[in-house]
C-alpha positions in Angstrom: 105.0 117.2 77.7 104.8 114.7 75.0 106.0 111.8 77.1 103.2 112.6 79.4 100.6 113.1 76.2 102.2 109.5 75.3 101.8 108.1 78.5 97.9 109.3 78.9 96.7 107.9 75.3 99.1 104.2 76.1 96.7 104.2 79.8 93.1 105.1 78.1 94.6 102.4 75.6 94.5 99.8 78.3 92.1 100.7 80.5 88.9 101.2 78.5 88.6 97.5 77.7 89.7 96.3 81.5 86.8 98.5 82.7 84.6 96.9 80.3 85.7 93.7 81.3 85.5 94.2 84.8 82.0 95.9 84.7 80.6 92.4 83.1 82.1 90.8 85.8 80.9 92.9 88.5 77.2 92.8 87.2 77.0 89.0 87.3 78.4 89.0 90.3 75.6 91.6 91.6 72.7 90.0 89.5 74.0 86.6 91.3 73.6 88.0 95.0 70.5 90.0 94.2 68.9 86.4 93.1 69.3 85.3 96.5 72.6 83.5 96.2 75.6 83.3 98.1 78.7 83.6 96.5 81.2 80.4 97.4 84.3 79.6 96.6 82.5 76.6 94.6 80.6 78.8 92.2 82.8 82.0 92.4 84.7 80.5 89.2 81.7 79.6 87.2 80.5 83.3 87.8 83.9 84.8 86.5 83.2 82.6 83.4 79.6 83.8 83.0 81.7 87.8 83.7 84.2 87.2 80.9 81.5 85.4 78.6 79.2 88.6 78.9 82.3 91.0 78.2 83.3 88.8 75.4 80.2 90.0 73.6 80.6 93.8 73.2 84.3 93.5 73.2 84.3 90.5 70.5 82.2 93.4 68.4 84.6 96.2 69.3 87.7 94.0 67.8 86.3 92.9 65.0 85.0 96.8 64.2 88.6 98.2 64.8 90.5 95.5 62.8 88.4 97.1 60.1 89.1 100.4 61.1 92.2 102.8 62.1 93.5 99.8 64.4 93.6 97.3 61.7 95.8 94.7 62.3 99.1 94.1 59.9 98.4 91.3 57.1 99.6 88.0 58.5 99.7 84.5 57.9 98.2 82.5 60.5 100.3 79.3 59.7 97.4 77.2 59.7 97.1 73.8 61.3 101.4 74.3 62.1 101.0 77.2 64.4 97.8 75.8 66.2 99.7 73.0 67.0 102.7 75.3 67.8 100.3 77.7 70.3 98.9 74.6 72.5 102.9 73.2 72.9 104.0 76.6 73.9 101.5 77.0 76.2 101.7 73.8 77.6 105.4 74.2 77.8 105.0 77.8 79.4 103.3 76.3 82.3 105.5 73.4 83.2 108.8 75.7 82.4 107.2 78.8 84.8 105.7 76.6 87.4 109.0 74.6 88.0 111.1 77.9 87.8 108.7 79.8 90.6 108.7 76.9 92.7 112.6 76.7 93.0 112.5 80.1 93.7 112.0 81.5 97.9 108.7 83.1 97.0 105.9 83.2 99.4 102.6 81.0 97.5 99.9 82.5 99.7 98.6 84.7 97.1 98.7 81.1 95.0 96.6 79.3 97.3 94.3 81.7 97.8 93.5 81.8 94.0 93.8 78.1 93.5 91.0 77.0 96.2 88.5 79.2 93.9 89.6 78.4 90.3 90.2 74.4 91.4 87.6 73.4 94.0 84.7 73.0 91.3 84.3 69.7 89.0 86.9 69.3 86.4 84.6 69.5 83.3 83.6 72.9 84.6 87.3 74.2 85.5 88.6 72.9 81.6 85.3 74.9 80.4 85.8 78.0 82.2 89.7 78.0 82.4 90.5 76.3 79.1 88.3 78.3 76.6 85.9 81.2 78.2 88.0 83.3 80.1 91.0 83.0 78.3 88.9 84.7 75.3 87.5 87.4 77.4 91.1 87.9 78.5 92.7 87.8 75.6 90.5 90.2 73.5 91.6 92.8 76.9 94.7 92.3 76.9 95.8 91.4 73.0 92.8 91.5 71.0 92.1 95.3 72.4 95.4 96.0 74.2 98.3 94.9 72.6 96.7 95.5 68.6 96.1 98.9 69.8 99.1 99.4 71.6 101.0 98.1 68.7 99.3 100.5 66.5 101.2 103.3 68.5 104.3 101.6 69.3 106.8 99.2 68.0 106.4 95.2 68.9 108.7 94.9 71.1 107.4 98.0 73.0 103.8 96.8 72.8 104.3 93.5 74.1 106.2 94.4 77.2 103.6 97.2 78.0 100.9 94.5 77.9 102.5 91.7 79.7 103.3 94.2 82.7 99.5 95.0 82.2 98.8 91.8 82.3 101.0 90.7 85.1 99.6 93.8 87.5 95.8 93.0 86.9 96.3 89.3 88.5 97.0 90.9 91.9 99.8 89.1 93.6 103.5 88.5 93.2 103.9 85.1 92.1 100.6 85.1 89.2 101.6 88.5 88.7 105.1 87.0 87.4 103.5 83.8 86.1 101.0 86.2 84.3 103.7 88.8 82.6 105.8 86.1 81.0 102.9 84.4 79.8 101.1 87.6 78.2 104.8 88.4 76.5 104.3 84.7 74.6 100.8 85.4 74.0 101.3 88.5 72.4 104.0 87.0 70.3 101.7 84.6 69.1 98.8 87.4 68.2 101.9 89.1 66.6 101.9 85.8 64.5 98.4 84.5 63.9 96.0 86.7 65.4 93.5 86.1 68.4 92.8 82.5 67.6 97.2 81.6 68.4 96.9 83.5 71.7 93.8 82.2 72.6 94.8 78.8 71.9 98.1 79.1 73.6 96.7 80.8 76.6 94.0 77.7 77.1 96.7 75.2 76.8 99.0 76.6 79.7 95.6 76.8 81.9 94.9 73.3 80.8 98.5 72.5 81.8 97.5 74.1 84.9 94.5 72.2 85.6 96.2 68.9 85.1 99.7 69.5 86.9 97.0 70.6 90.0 95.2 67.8 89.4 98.2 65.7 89.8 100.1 67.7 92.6 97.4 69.3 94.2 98.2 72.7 95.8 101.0 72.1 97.4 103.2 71.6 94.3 105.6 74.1 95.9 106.1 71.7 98.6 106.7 69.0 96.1 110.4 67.1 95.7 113.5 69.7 94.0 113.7 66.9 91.5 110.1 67.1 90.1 110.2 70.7 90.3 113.7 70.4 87.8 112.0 67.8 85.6 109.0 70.6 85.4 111.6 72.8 83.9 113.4 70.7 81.5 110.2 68.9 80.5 108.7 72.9 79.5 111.6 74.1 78.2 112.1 71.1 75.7 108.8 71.9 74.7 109.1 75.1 74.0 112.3 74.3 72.2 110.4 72.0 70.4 107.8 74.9 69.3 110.5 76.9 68.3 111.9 74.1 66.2 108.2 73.7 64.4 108.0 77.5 63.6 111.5 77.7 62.3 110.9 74.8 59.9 107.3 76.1 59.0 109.1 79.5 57.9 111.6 77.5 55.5 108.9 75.8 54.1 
């Protein structure tokens, strides 16, 4: 019986934000058709910006009242200008190290491509806007800001961050992102653990920004692209996030 009481509170946890979230979104959507537009795969992304903007509002104010309250996060140090820098090499390393990893492997990238003709067909100003900075800050005041701080509250760390990055991983919808997504939201909630929302946001951003570059280069087929590129993807993200590991271990001896 107390399993199952745990179980409830850990889902009304999660969910109460993710509805929020997803009720902006679904309302700009709406207000968008009633206006007498069509929505297109070219402006389907700038909506879902405008959707996670809108939530970022009410659920900016609902983090910042419950770090003051009964979900107050743990005193920290956020490492200043040496864990910035740490967050955008992790994250650029997570997405070169996952990409190359998901390609060698015999998964099916339809639910990829699907995704990638909305979030890359508009200009790139508008996809580093939307993808580098607005909705990785609605999403991460869901799924850390809101989700894994109150999560934690409940549960140890290491419990709290893989809840959230399953969490995570499910709400992206396919195999492959859903994949992609969980061993992303396990670093990103590793670097709330250690600075707070600004580290995960800033982390998150960069491995979209990786994202919207290695596309950029590649285009969608990157599955498709030489085994040898795919291996220097790996190597190249891994010695980066070796090399973030390296700048955090000799920021703590400092």
């Amino acid at each position: 019986m107390r399993r199952v009481q745990r179980a409830g509170k850990l889902l009304w946890i999660l969910s109460l934000p993710l509805l929020v979230y997803l009720l902006s979104m679904d309302l700009v959507f709406l207000g968008w058709e009633l206006a007498g537009h069509e929505v297109r795969a070219g402006s389907e992304l700038m909506l879902t910006a405008a959707g996670a903007a809108a939530a970022s509002l009410p659920l900016g104010f609902w983090y910042w009242q419950e770090r003051k309250g009964k979900f107050r996060e743990t005193e920290r140090k956020t490492g200043g200008l040496r864990l910035a820098v740490c967050s955008v090499i992790a994250g650029a390393g997570i997405c070169l190290f996952l990409n190359g990893v998901l390609c060698l492997l015999p998964l099916s990238p339809e639910g990829y491509h699907r995704v990638s003709r909305v979030l890359y067909q508009p200009p790139l100003t508008m996809q580093l806007i939307c993808m580098g900075l607005v909705i990785p800050a609605g999403e991460e005041l869901v799924f850390r800001g809101l989700g894994y701080a109150r999560i934690r509250s409940e549960f140890s760390a290491r419990e709290a961050m893989v809840v959230s990055a399953l969490w995570f991983g499910l709400y992206h919808g396919n195999l492959l992102q859903g994949i992609y997504a969980g061993l992303v939201g396990l670093l990103a909630a590793a670097f709330y653990e250690a600075g707070g929302f600004g580290a995960c946001w800033m982390f998150h951003g960069a491995a979209n920004v990786t994202a919207i570059f290695g596309t950029l280069l590649f285009g969608e087929e990157s599955f498709r692209m030489p085994a040898e590129w795919k291996l220097a993807s790996v190597v190249l993200g891994g010695g980066l996030l070796l090399f973030c590991i390296k700048i955090r271990r000799d920021g703590e001896k400092t």
